[in-house]
C-alpha positions in Angstrom: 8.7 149.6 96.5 12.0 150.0 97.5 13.5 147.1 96.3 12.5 148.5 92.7 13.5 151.3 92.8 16.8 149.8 93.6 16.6 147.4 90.9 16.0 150.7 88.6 18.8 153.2 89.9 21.3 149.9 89.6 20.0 149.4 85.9 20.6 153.7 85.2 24.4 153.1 87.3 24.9 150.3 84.7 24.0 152.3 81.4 25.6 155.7 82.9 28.8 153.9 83.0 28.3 152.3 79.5 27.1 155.5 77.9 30.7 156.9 79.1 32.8 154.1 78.4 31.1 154.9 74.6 32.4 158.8 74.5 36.1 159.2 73.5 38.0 161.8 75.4 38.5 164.5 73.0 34.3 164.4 71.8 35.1 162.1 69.2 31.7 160.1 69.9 32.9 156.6 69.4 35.4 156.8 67.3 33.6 157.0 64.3 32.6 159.6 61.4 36.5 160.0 60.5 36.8 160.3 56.6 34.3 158.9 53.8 30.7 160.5 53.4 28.1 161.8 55.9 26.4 158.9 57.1 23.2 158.8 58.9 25.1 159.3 62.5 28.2 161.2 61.8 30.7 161.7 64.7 29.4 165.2 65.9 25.8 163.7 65.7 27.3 160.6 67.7 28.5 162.6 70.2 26.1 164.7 71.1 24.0 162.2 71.6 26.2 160.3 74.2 26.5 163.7 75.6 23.0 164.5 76.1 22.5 160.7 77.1 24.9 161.0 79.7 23.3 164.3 81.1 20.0 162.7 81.2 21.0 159.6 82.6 23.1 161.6 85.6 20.1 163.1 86.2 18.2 160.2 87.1 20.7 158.7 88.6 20.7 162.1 91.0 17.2 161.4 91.5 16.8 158.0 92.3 19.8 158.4 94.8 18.1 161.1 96.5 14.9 159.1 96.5 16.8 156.2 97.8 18.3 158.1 100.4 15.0 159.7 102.0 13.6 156.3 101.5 15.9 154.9 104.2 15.7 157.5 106.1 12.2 157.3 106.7 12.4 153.6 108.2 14.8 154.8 110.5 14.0 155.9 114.4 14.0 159.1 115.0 15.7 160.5 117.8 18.8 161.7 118.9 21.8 159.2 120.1 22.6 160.9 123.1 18.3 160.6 124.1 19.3 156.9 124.0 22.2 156.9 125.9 21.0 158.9 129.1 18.2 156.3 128.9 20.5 153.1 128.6 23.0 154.7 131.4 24.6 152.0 133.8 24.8 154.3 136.3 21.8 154.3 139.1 20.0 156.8 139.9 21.8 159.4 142.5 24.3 157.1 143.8 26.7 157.5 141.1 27.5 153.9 141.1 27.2 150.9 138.3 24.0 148.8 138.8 26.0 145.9 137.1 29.6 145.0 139.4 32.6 145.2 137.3 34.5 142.3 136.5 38.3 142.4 137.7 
């Protein structure tokens, strides 16, 4: 399971960035619909497309890192680090000394 929903946020990282390499700066939408007649995608349809593309896509790509994120936290062991440290300590118990001699 996890591995595809890796595979799948990856794939929406990879078309987010294409779908804003595609927009010009200044809303253009891909450079075209300059001049001649109204085609059937003319620069303001164009780019509101890519726009609402993008939206959606950041949106998922929200998701699925959330997702991801929960995911991996889930397999981890709970706990708090300093739990495991007073556990692990070197030092024994009520002498204040190392168990293990220290190398000069």
């Amino acid at each position: 399971m996890d591995t595809v929903l890796l595979v799948i946020h990856l794939l929406i990282a990879i078309a987010l960035v294409g779908s804003v390499l595609l927009q010009r700066s200044e809303g253009g939408g891909l450079g075209m619909g300059g001049g001649g007649g109204g085609g059937f995608m003319t620069g303001r349809a164009t780019s509101d497309l890519l726009t609402k593309t993008t939206g959606i896509l950041a949106a998922c790509f929200m998701a699925s890192s959330l997702t991801l994120s929960i995911m991996a936290d889930s397999a981890r062991p709970k706990g708090s680090i300093l739990d495991q440290l007073q556990s692990e300590s070197p030092l024994e118990q009520g002498t204040g000394e190392p168990s293990v001699p220290l190398a000069n």
